[in-house]
Backbone as CSV, one residue per row, in Angstrom:
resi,resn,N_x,N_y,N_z,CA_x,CA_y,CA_z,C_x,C_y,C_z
1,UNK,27.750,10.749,18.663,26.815,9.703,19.016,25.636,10.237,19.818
2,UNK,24.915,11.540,20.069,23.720,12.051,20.448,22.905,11.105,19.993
3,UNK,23.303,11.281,18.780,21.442,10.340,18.236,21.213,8.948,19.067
4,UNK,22.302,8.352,19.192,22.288,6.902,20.144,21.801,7.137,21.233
5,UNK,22.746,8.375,21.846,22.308,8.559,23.065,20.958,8.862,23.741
6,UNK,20.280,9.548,22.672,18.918,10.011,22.912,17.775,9.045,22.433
7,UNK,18.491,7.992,21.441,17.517,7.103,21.652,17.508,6.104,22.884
8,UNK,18.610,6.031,23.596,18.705,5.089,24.497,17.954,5.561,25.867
9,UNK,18.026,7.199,25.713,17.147,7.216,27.184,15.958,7.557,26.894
10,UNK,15.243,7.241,25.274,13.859,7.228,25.126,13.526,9.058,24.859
11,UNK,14.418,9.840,24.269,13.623,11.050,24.078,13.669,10.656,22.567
12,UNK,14.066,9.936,21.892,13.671,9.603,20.534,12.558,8.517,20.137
13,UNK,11.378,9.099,19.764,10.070,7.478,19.464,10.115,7.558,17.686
14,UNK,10.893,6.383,17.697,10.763,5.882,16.604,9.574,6.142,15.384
15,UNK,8.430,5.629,16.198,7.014,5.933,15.305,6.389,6.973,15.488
16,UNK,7.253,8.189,15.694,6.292,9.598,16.043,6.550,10.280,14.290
17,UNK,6.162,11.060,14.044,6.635,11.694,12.935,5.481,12.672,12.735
18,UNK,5.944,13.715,12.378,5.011,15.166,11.813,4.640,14.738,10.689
19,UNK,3.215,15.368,10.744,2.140,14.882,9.774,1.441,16.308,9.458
20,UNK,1.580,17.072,10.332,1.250,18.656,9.815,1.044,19.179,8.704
21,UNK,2.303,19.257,8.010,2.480,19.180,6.986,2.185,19.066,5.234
22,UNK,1.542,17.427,6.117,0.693,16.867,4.630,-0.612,17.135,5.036
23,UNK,-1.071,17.576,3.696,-2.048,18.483,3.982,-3.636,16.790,3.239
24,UNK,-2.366,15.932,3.076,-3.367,14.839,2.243,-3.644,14.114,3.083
25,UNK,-2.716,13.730,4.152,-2.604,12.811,5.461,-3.967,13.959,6.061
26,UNK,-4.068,15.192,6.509,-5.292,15.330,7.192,-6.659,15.463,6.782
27,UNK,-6.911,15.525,5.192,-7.733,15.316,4.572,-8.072,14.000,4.817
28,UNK,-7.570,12.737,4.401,-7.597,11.596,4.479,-8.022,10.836,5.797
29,UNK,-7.680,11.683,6.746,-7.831,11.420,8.389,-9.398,11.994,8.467
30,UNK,-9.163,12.868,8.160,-10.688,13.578,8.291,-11.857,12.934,7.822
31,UNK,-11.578,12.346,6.587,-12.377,11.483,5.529,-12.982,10.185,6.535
32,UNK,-11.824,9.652,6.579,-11.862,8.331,7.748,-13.256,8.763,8.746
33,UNK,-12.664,9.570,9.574,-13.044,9.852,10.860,-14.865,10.094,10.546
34,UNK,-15.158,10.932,9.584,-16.513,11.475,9.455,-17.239,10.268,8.545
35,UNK,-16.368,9.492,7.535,-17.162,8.107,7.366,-17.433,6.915,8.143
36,UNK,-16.416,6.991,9.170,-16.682,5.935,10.047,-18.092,6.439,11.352
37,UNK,-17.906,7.689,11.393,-19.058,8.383,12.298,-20.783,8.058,11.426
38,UNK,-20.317,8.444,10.512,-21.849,7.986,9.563,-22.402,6.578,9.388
39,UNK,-21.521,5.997,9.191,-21.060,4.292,9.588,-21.631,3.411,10.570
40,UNK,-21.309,3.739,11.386,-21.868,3.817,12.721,-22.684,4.057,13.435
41,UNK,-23.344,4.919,12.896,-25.059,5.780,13.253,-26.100,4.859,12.295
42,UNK,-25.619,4.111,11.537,-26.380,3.136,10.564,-26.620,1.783,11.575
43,UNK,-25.724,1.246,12.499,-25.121,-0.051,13.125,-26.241,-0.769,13.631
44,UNK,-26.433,-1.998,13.935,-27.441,-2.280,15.132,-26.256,-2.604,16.306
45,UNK,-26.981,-2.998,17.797,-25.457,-2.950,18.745,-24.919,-4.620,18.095
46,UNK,-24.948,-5.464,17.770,-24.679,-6.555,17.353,-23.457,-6.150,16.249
47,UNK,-24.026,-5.336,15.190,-22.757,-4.504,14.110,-22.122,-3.935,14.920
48,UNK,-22.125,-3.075,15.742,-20.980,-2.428,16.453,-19.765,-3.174,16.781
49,UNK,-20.492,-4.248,17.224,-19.472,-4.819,18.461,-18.796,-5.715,17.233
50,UNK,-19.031,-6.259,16.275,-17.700,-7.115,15.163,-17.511,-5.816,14.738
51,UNK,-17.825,-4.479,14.249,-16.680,-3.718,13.761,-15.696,-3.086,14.597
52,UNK,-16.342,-3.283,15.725,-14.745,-2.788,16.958,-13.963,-3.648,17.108
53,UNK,-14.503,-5.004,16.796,-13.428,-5.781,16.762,-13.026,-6.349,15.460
54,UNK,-13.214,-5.803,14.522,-12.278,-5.779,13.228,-11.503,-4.375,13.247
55,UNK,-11.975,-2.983,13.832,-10.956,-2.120,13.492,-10.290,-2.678,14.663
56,UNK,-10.409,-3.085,15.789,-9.236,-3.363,16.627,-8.091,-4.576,15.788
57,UNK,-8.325,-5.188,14.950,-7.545,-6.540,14.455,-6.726,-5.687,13.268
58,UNK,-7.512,-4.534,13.040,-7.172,-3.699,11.766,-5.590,-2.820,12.296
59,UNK,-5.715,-2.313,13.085,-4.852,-1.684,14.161,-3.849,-2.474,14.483
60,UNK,-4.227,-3.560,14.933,-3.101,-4.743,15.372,-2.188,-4.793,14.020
61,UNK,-2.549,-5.212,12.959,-2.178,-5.659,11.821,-1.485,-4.164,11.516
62,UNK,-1.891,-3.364,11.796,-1.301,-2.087,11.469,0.070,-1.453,12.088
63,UNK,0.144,-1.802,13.207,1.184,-1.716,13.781,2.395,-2.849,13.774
64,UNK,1.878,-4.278,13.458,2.739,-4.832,12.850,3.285,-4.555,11.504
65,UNK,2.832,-4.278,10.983,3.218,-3.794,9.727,3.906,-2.096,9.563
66,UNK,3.279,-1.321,10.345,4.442,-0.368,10.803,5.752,-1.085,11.382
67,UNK,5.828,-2.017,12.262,6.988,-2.138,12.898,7.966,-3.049,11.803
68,UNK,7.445,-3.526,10.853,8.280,-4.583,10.134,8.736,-3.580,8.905
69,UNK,8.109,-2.399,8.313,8.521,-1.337,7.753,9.505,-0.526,8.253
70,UNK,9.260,-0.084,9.469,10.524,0.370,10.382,11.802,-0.160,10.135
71,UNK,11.556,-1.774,10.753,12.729,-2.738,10.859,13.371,-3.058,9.650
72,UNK,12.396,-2.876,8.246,13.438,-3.006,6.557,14.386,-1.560,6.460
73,UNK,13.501,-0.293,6.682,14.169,0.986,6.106,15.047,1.168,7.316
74,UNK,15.267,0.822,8.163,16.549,0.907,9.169,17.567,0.033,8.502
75,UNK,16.959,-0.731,8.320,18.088,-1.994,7.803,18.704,-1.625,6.230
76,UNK,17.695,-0.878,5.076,18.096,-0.541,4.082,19.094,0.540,4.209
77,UNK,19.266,1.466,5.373,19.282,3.135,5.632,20.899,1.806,6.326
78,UNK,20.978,1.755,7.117,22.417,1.207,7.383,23.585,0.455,6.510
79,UNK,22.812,-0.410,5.404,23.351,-0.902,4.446,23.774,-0.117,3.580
80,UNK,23.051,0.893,3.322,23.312,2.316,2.157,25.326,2.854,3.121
81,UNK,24.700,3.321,4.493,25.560,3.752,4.979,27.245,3.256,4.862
82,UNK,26.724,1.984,5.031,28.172,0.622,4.858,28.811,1.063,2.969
83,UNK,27.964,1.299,2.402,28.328,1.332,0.814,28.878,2.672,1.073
84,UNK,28.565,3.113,1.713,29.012,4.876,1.365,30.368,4.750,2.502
85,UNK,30.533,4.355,3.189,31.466,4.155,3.662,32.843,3.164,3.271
86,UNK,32.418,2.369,2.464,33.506,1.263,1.877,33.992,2.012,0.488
87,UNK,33.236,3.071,0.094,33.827,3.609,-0.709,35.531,5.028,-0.860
């Protein structure tokens, strides 16, 4: 039971995960980052201020939706477990 244990005193974060890796995830990040910079240099301050507050609503929505993804594949990943175990 480590894994319990280490999630219970918080050295395990759920939503961390290596991204190193994918080499498409930092392309894609990169993409983001240098279109939204160009984006932005176009703005008047009036545009600025509704697109900070649409990527902020964007974010919100984003992390709900991370957390409700979380909460199915935990739930699918335990149910699997129960089948593999009743067998």
């Amino acid at each position: 039971m480590k894994i319990l244990e280490e999630f219970w005193y918080g050295n395990i974060e759920p939503t961390d995960y290596d991204t190193s890796s994918c080499k498409e995830y930092k392309k894609f990040l990169e993409l983001i980052c240098s279109n939204e910079e160009k984006l932005q240099a176009t703005f008047t301050d009036e545009q600025k201020e509704l697109f900070f507050r649409y990527v902020d609503c964007v974010r919100e929505f984003q992390t709900m939706a991370d957390c409700l993804l979380f909460q199915h594949s935990f739930k699918l990943g335990a149910r699997m477990m129960l089948e593999v175990m009743e067998e």
